[in-house]
FIBAGU-777992 format. One record per residue (C-alpha): residue in three letters; x, y, z. Coordinates in steps of 0.2 Angstrom, whole numbers, always signed. Layout:
BEGIN
<"ALA" <X Y Z>>
...
end
This chain:
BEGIN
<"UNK" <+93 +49 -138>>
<"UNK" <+91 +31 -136>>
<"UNK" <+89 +26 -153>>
<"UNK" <+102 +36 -158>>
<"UNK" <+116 +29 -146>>
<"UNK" <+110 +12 -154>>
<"UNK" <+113 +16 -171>>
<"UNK" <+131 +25 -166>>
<"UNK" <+133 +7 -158>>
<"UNK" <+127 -2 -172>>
<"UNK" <+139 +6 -185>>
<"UNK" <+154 +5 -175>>
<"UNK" <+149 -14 -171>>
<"UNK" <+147 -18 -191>>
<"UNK" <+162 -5 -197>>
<"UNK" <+173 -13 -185>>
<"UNK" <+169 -33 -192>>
<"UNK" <+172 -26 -210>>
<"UNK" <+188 -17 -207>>
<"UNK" <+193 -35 -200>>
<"UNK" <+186 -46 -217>>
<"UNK" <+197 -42 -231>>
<"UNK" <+181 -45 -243>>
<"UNK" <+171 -33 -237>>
<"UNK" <+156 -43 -234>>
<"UNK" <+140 -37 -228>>
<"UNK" <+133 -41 -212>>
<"UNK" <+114 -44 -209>>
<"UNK" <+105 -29 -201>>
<"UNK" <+101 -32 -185>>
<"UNK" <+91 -23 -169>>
<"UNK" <+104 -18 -152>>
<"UNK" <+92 -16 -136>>
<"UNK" <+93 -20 -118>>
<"UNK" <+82 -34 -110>>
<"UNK" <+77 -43 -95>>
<"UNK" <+82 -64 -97>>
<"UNK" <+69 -76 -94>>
<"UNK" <+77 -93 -90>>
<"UNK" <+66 -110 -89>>
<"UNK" <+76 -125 -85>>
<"UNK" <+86 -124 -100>>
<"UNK" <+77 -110 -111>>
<"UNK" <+78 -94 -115>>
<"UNK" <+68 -81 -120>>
<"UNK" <+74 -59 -118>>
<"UNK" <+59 -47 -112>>
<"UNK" <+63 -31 -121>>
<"UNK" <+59 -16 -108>>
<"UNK" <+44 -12 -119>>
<"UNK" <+36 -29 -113>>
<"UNK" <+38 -37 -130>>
<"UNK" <+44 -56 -128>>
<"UNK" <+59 -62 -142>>
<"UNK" <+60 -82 -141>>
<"UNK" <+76 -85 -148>>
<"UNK" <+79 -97 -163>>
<"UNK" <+95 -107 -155>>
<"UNK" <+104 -101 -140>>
<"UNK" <+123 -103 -141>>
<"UNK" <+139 -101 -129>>
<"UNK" <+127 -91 -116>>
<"UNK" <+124 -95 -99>>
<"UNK" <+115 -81 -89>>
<"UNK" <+102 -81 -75>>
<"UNK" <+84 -76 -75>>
<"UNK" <+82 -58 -73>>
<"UNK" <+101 -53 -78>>
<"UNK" <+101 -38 -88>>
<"UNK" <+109 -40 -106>>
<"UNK" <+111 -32 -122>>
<"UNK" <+104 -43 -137>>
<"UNK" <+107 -40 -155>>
<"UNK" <+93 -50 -164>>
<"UNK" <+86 -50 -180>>
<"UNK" <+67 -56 -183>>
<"UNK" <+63 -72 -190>>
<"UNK" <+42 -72 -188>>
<"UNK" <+29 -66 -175>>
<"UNK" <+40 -66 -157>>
<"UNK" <+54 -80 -165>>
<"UNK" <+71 -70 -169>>
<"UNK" <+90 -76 -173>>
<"UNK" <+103 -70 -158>>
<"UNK" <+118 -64 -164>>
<"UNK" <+126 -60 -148>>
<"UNK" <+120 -56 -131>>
<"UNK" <+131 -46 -121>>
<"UNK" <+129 -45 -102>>
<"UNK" <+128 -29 -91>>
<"UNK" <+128 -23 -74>>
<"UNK" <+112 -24 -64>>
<"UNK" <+110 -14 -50>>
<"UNK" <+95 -8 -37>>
<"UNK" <+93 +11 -26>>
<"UNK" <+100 +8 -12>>
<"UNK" <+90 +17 +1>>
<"UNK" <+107 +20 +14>>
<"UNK" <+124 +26 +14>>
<"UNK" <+119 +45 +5>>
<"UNK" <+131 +54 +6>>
<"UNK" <+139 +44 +16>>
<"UNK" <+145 +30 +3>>
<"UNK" <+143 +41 -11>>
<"UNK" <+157 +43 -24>>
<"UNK" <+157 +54 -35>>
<"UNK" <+171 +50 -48>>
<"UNK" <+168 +58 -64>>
<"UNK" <+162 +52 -83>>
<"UNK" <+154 +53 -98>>
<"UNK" <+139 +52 -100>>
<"UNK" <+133 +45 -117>>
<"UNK" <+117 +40 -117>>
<"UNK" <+102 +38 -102>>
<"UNK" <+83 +34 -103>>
<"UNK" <+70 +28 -92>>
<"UNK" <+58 +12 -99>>
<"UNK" <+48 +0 -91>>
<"UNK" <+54 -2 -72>>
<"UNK" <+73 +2 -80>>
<"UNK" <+84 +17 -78>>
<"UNK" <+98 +13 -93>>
<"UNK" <+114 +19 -95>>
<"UNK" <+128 +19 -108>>
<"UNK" <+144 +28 -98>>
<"UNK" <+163 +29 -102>>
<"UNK" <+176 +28 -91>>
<"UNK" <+194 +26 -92>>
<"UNK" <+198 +11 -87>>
<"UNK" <+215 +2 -84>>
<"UNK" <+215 -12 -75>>
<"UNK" <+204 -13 -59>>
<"UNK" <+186 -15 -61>>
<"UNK" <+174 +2 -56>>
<"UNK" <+160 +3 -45>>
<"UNK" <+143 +9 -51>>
<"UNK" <+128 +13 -36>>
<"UNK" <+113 +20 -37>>
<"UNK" <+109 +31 -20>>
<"UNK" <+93 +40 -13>>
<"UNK" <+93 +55 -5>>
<"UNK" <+78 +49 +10>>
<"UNK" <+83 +67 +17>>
<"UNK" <+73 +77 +5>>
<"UNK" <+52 +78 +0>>
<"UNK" <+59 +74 -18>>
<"UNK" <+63 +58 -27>>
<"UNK" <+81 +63 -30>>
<"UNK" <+94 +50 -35>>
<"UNK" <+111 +49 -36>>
<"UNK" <+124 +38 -50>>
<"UNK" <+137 +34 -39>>
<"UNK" <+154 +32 -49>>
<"UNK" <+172 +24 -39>>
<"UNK" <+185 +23 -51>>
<"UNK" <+191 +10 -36>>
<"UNK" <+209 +14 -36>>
<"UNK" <+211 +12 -54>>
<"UNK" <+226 +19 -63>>
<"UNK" <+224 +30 -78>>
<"UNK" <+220 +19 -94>>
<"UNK" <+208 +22 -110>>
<"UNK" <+194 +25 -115>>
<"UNK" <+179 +11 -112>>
<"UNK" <+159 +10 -114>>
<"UNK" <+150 +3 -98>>
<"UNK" <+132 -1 -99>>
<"UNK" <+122 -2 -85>>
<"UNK" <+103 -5 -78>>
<"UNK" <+94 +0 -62>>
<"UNK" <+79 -6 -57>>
<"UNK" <+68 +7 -50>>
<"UNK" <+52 -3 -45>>
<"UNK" <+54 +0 -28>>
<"UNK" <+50 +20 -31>>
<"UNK" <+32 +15 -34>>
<"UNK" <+31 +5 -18>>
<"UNK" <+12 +1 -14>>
<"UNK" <+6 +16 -24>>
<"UNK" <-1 +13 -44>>
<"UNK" <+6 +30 -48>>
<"UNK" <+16 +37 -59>>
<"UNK" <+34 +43 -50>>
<"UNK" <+44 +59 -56>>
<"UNK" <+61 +61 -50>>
<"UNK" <+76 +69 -52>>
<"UNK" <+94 +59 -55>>
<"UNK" <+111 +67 -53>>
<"UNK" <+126 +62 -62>>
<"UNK" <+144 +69 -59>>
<"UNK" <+152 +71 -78>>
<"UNK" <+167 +79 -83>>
<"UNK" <+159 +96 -85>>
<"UNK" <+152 +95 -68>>
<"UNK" <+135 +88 -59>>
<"UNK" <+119 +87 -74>>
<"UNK" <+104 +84 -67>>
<"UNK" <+91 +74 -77>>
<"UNK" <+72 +72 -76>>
<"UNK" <+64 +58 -77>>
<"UNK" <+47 +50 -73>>
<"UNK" <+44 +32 -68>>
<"UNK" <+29 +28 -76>>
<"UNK" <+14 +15 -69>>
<"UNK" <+12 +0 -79>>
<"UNK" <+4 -11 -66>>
end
């Protein structure tokens, strides 16, 4: 499901540049995934969610923090060394522990795409958006024996707009604790055709 969202993504990205250059030139293939950035000083490098390492070639016009969560679309050069087209920043978020149901909204959307990989739950959403930014929360049900979590959507007073794609990444490393196991649990996600239920399972890598 993931890496077929990307290649949607990828097309759309590359159709749309060509319907904007009256030559039609081709663009280089290049890779669309999410990643963790790792800043020193001034360098950057992007872990992929698979642990892999990409040392970028030049960085340019980018200014993010280590550990933000982005969306790089790379091409490899040799061994870890790839050029960076274009990094995109998402939302980073954490399970919050309080506030279910309290705190919990439960506007609707679209759910395009969702997988689990290293310490990540990832999403691709649509909203319709206007003008006011929404409000994405990750809450845990701490009333029931299971691991149940719950996307939390507030359109936040938005008025009705258009369609938009939101991306967003959870980190679910405090599920595991203390314990070097592998952690199932179930998420819930109000869409337009009412709550889905997906099952997941954190997996060790400690």
């Amino acid at each position: 499901m993931k890496n077929l969202s990307f290649i949607i993504l990828i097309i759309l990205f590359t159709a749309h540049f060509q319907s904007c250059d009256k030559e039609q030139e081709r663009l280089d293939d290049f890779i669309a995934e999410f990643a963790t950035v790792l800043k020193q000083g001034d360098s950057y490098q992007f872990e992929l969610d698979n642990g892999s390492i990409i040392t970028p070639v030049d960085v340019k016009n980018f200014s993010g923090k280590d550990g933000d969560r982005v969306i790089i679309y790379w091409t490899p050069v040799s061994g870890d060394l790839a050029d960076i087209m274009r990094i995109t920043p998402i939302f980073k978020g954490y399970i919050d522990n309080e506030g279910y149901p309290e705190r919990y909204n439960k506007d609707p959307l679209k759910i395009i795409s969702i997988w689990v990989e290293g310490d990540y739950l990832n999403l691709i959403l649509e909203i319709e958006y206007h003008s006011k930014p929404h409000i994405l929360s990750l809450f845990r049900d701490i009333s029931t024996p299971e691991t149940d979590l719950y996307l939390g959507h507030s359109i936040n007073n938005d008025p009705p707009g258009y369609p938009q794609v939101m991306y967003a990444s959870f980190l679910l490393s405090s599920l595991q604790g203390q314990n070097e196991t592998d952690v199932p649990f179930r998420l819930f996600i109000n869409s337009y055709n009412g709550m889905r239920q997906f099952n997941f399972t954190l997996i060790n890598t400690r």
